[in-house]
PAKOLKOL-387196 format. One record per atom (N, C-alpha, C): x, y, z; residue number from 0; atom name; residue in one letter. Coordinates in nm, 2 decimals, decimal comma. Layout:
N
<<X Y Z> NUM 'CA' 'A'>
...
***
This chain:
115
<<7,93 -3,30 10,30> 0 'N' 'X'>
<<7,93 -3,41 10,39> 0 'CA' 'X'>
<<7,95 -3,35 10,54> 0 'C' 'X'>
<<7,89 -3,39 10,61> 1 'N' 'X'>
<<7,90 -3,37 10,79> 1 'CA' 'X'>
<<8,02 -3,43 10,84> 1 'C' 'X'>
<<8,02 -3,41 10,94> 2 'N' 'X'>
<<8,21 -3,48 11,00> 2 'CA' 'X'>
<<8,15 -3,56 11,11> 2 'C' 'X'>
<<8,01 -3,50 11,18> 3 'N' 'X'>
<<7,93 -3,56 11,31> 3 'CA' 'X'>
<<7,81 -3,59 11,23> 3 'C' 'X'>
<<7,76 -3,71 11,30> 4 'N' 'X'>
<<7,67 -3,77 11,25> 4 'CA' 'X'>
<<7,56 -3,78 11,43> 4 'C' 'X'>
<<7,46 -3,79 11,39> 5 'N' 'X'>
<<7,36 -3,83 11,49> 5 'CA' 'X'>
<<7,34 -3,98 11,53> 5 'C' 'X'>
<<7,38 -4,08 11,64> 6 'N' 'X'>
<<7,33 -4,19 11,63> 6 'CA' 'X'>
<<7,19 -4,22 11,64> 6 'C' 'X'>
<<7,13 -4,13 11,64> 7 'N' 'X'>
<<6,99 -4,19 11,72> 7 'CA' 'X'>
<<6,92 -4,17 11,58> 7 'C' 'X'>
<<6,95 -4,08 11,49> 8 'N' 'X'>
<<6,93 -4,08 11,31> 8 'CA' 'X'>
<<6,97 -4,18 11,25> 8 'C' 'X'>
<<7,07 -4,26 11,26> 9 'N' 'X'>
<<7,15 -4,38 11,22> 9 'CA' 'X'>
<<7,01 -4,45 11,27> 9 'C' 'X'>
<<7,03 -4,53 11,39> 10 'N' 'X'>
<<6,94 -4,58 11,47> 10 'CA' 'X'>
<<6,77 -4,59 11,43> 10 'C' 'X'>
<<6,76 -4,49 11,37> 11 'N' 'X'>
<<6,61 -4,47 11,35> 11 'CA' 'X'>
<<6,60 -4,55 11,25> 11 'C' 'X'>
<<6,69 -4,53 11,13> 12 'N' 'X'>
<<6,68 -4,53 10,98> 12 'CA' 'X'>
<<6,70 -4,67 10,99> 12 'C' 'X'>
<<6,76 -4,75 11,05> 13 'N' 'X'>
<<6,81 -4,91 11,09> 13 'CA' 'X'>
<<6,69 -4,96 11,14> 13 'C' 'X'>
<<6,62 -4,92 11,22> 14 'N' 'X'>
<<6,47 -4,95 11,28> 14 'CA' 'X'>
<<6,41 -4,98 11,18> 14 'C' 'X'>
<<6,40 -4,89 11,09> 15 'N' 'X'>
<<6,28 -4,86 10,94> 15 'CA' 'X'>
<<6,33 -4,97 10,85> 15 'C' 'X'>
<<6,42 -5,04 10,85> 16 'N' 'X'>
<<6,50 -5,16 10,80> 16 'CA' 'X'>
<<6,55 -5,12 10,65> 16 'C' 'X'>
<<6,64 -4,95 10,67> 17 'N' 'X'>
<<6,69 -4,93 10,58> 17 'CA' 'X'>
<<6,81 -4,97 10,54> 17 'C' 'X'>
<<6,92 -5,06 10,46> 18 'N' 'X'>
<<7,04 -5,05 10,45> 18 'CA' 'X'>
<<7,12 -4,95 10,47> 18 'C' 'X'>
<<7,31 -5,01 10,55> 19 'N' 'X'>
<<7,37 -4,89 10,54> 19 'CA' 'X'>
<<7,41 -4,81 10,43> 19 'C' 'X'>
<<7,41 -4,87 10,32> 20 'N' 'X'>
<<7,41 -4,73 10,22> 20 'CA' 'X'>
<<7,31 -4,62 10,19> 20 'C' 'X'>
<<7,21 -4,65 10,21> 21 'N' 'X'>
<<7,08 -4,59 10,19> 21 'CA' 'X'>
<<7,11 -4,47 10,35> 21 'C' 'X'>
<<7,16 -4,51 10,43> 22 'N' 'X'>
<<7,17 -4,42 10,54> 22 'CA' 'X'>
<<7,27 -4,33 10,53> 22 'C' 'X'>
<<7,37 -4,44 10,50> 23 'N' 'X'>
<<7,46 -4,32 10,45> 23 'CA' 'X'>
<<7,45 -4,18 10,33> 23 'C' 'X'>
<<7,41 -4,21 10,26> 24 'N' 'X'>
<<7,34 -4,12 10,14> 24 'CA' 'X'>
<<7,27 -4,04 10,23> 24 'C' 'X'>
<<7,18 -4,09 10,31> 25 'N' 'X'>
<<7,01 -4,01 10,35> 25 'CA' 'X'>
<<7,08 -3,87 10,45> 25 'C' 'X'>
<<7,22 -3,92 10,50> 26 'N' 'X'>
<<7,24 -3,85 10,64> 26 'CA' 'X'>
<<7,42 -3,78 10,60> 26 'C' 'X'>
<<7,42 -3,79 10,49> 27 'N' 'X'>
<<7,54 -3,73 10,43> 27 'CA' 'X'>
<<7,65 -3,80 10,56> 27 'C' 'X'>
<<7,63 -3,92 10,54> 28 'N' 'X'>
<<7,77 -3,92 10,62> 28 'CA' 'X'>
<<7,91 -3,98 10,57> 28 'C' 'X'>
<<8,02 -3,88 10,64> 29 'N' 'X'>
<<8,13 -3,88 10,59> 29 'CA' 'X'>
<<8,23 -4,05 10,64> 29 'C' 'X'>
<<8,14 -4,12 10,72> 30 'N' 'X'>
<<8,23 -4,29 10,77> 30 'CA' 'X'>
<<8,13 -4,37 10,66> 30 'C' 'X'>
<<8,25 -4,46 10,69> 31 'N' 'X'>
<<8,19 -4,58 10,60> 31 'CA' 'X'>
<<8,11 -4,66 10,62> 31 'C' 'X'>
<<8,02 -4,74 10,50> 32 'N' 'X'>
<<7,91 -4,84 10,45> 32 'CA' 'X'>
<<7,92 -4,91 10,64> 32 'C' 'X'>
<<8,05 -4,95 10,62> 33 'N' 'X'>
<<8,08 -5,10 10,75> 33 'CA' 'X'>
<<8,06 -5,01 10,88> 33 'C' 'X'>
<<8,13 -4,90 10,88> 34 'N' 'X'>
<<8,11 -4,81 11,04> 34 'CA' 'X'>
<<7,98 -4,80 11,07> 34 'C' 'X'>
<<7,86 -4,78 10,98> 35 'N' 'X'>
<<7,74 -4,72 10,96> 35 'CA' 'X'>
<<7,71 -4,88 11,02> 35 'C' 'X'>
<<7,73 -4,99 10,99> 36 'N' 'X'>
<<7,69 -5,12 11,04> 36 'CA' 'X'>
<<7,71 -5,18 11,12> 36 'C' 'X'>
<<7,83 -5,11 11,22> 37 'N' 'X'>
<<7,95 -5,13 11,36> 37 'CA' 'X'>
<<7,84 -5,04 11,45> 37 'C' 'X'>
<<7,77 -4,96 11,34> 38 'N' 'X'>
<<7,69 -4,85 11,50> 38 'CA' 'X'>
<<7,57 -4,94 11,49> 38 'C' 'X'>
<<7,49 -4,97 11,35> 39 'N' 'X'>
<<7,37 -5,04 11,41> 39 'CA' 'X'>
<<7,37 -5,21 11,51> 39 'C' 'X'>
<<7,45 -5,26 11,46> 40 'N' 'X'>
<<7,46 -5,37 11,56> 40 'CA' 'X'>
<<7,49 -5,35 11,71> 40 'C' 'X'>
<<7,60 -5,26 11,74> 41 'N' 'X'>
<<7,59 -5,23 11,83> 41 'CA' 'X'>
<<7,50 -5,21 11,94> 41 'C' 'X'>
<<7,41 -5,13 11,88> 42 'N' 'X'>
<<7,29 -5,08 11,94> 42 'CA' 'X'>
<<7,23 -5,21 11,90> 42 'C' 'X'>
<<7,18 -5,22 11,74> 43 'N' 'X'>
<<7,06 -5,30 11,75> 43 'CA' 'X'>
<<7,08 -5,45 11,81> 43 'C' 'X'>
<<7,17 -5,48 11,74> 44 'N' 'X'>
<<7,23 -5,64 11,71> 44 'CA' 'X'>
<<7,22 -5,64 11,57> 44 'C' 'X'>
<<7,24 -5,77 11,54> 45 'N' 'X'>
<<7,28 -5,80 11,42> 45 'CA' 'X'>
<<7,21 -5,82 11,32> 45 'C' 'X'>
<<7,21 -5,77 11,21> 46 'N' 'X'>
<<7,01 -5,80 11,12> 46 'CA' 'X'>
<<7,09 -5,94 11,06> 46 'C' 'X'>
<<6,93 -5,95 11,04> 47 'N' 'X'>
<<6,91 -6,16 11,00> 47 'CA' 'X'>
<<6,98 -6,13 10,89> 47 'C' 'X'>
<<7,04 -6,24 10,86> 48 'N' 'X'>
<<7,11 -6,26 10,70> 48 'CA' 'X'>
<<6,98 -6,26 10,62> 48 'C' 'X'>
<<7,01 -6,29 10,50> 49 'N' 'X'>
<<6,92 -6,30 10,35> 49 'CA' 'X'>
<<6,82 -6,40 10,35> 49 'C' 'X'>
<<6,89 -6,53 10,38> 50 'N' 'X'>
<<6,88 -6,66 10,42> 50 'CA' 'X'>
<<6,73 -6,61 10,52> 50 'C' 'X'>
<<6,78 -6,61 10,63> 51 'N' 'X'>
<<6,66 -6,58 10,74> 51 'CA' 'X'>
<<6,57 -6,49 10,70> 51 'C' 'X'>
<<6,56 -6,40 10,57> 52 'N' 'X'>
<<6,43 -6,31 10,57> 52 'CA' 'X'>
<<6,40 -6,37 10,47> 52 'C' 'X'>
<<6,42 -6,47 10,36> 53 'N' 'X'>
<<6,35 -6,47 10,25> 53 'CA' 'X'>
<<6,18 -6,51 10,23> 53 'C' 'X'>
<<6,12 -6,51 10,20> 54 'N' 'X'>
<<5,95 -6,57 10,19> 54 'CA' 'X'>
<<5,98 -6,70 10,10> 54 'C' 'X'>
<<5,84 -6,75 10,15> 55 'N' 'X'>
<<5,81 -6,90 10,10> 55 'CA' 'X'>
<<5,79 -6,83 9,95> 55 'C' 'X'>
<<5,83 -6,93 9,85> 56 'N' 'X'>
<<5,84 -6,92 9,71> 56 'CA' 'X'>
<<5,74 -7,03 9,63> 56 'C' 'X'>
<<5,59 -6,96 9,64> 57 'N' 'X'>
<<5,54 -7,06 9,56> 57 'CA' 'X'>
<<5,53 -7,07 9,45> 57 'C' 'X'>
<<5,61 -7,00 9,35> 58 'N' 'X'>
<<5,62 -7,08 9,23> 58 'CA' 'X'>
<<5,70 -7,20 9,22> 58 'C' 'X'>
<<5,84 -7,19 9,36> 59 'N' 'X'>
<<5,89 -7,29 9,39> 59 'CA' 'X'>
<<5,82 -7,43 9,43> 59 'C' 'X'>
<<5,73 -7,40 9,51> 60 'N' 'X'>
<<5,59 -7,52 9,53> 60 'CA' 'X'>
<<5,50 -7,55 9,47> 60 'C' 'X'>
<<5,49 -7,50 9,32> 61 'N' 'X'>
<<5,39 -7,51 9,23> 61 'CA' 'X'>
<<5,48 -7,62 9,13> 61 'C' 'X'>
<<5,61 -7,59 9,14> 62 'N' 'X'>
<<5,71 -7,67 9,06> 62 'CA' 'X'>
<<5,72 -7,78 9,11> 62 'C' 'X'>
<<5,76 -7,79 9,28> 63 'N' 'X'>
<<5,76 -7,92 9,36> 63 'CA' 'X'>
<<5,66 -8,03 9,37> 63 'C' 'X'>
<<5,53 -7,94 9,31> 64 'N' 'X'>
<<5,44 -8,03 9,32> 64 'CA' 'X'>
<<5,41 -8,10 9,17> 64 'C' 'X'>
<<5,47 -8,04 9,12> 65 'N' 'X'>
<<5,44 -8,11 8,95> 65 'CA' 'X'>
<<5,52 -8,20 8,90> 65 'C' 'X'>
<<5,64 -8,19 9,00> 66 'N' 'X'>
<<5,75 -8,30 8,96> 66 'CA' 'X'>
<<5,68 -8,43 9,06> 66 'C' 'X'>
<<5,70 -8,41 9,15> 67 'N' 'X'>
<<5,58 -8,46 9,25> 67 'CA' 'X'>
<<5,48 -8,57 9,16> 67 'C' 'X'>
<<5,43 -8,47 9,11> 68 'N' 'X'>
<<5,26 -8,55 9,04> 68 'CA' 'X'>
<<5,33 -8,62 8,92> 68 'C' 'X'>
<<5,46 -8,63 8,91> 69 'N' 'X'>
<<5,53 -8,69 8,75> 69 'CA' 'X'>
<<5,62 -8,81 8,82> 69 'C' 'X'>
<<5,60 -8,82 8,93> 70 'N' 'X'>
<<5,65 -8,96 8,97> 70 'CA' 'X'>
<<5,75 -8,93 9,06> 70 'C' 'X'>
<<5,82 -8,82 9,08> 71 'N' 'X'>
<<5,96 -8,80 9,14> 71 'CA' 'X'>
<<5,95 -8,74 9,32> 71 'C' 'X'>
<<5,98 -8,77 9,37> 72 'N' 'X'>
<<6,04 -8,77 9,55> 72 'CA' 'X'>
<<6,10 -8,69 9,52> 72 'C' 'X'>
<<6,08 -8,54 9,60> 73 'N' 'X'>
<<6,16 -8,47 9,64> 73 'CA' 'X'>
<<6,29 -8,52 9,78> 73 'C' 'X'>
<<6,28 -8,64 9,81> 74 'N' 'X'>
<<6,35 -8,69 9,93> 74 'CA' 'X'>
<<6,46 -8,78 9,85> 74 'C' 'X'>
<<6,48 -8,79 9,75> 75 'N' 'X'>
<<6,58 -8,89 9,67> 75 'CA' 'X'>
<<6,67 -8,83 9,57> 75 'C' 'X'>
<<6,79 -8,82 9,59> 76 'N' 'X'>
<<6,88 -8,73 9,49> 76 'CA' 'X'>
<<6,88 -8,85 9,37> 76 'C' 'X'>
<<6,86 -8,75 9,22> 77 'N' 'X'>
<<6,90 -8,82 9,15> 77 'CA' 'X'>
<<7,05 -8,84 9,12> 77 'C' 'X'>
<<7,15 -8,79 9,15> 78 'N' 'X'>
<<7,27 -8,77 9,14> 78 'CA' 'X'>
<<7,35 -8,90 9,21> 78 'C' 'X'>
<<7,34 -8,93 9,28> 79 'N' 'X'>
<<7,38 -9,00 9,41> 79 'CA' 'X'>
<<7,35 -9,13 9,42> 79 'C' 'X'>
<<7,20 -9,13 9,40> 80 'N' 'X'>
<<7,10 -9,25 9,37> 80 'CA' 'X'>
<<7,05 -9,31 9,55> 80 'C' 'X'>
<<7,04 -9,17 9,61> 81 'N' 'X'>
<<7,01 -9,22 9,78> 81 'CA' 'X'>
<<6,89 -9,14 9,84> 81 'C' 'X'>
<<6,81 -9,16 9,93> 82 'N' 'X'>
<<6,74 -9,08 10,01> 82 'CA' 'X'>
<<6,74 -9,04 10,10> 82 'C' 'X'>
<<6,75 -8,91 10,11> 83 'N' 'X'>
<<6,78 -8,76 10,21> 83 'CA' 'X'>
<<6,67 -8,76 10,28> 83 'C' 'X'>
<<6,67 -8,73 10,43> 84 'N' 'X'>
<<6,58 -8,68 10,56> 84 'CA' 'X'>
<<6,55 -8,51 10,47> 84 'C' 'X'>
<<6,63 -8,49 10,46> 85 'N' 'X'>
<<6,57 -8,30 10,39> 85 'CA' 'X'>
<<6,55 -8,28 10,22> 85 'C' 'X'>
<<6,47 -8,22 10,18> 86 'N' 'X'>
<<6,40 -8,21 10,06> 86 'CA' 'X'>
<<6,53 -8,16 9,98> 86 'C' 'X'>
<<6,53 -8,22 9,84> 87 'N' 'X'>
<<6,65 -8,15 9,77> 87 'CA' 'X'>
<<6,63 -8,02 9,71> 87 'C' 'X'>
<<6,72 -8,03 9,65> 88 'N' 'X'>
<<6,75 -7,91 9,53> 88 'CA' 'X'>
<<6,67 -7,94 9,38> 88 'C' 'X'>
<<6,65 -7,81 9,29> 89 'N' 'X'>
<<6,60 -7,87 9,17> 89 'CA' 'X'>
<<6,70 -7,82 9,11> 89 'C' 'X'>
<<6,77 -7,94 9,05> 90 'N' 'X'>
<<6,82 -7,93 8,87> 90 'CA' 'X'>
<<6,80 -7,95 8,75> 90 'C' 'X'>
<<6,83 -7,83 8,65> 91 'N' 'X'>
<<6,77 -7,92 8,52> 91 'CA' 'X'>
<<6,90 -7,97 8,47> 91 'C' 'X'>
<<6,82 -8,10 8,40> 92 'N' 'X'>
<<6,96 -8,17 8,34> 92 'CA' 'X'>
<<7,02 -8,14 8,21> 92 'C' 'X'>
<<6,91 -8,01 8,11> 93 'N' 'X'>
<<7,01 -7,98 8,05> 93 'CA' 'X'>
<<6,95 -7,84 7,98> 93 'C' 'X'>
<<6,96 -7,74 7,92> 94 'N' 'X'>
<<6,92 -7,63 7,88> 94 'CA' 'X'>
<<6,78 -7,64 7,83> 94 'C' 'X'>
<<6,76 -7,71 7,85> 95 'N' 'X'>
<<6,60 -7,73 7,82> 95 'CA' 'X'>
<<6,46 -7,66 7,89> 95 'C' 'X'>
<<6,42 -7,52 7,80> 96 'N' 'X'>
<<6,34 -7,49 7,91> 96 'CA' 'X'>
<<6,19 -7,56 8,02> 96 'C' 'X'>
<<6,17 -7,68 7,94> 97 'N' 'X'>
<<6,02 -7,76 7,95> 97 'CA' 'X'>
<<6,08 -7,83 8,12> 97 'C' 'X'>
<<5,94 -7,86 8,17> 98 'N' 'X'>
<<5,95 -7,90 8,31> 98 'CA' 'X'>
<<5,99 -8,07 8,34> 98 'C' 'X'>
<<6,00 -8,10 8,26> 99 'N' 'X'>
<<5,99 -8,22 8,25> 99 'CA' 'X'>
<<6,16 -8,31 8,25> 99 'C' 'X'>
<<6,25 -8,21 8,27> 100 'N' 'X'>
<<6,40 -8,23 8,29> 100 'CA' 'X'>
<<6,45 -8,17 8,41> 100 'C' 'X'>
<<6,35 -8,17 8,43> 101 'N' 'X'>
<<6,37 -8,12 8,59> 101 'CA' 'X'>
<<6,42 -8,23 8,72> 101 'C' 'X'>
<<6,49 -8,25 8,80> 102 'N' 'X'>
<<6,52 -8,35 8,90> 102 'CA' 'X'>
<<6,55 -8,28 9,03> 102 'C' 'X'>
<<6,55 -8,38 9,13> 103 'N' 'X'>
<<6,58 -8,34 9,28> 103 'CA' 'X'>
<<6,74 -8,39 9,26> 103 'C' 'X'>
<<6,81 -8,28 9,34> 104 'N' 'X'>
<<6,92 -8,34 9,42> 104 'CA' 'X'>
<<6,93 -8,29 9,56> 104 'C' 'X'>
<<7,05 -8,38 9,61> 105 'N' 'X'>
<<7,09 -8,37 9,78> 105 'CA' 'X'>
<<7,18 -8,25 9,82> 105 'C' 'X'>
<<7,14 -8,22 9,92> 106 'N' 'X'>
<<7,28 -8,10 9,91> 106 'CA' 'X'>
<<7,44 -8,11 9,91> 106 'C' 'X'>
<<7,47 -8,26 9,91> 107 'N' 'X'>
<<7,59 -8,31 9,89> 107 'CA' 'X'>
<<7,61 -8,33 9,74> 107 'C' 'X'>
<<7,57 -8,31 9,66> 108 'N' 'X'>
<<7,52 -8,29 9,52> 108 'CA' 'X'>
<<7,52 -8,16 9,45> 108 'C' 'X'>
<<7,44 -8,07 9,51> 109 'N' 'X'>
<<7,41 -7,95 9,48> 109 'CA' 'X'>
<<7,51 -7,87 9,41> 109 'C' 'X'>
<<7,50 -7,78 9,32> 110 'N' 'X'>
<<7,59 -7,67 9,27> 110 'CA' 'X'>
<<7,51 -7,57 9,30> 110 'C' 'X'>
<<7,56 -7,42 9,28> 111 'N' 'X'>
<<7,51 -7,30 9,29> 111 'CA' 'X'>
<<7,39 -7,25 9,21> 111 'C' 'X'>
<<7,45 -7,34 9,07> 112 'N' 'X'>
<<7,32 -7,30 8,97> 112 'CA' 'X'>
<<7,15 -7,39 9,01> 112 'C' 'X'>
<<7,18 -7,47 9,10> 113 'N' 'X'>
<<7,05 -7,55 9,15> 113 'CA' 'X'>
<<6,98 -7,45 9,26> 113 'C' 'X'>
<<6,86 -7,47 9,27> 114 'N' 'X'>
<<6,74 -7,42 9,34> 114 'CA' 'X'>
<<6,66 -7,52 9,42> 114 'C' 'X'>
***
């Protein structure tokens, strides 16, 4: 392990949109995961959460649309029995793999296991 590290090596590897552990490993360095992520913010700023980088999901919209074509509003929680300005959540209502037990809910509704 090194004791000195290079920032502008840090820096680079954060550009290339490597995580700090991956940097850490790549550059043998002896500070931690979070220090490695104290120097790129610093310099860079802050990388987008998860949330902010994910891609449109069209298998997610291929589902939206079939519930859709089966009679159901994505704008109406079935849980609640009200209609939301923002598109719900999908839950199934019971272990059933078939698409057809599928419903919207509100995000006042929502649990973790919904999508």
């Amino acid at each position: 392990m090194h004791d000195r590290y290079d920032i502008e090596e840090i820096i680079y590897y954060a550009q290339k949109g490597m995580p700090a552990r991956f940097i850490k490993e790549e550059l043998g360095l002896s500070i931690s995961e979070r220090q490695v992520q104290r120097v790129v913010a610093t310099r860079l700023g802050r990388r987008p959460t998860r949330q902010a980088i994910q891609r449109p999901d069209s298998l997610r919209d291929r589902v939206v649309a079939y519930m859709e074509s089966q009679g159901l509003d994505r704008y109406y929680c079935t849980a609640c029995e009200r209609r939301r300005l923002e598109p719900g959540f999908i839950r199934a209502l019971n272990a059933d793999r078939s698409l057809d037990v599928l419903v919207f809910v509100c995000r006042h509704c929502s649990v973790a296991s919904d999508v």
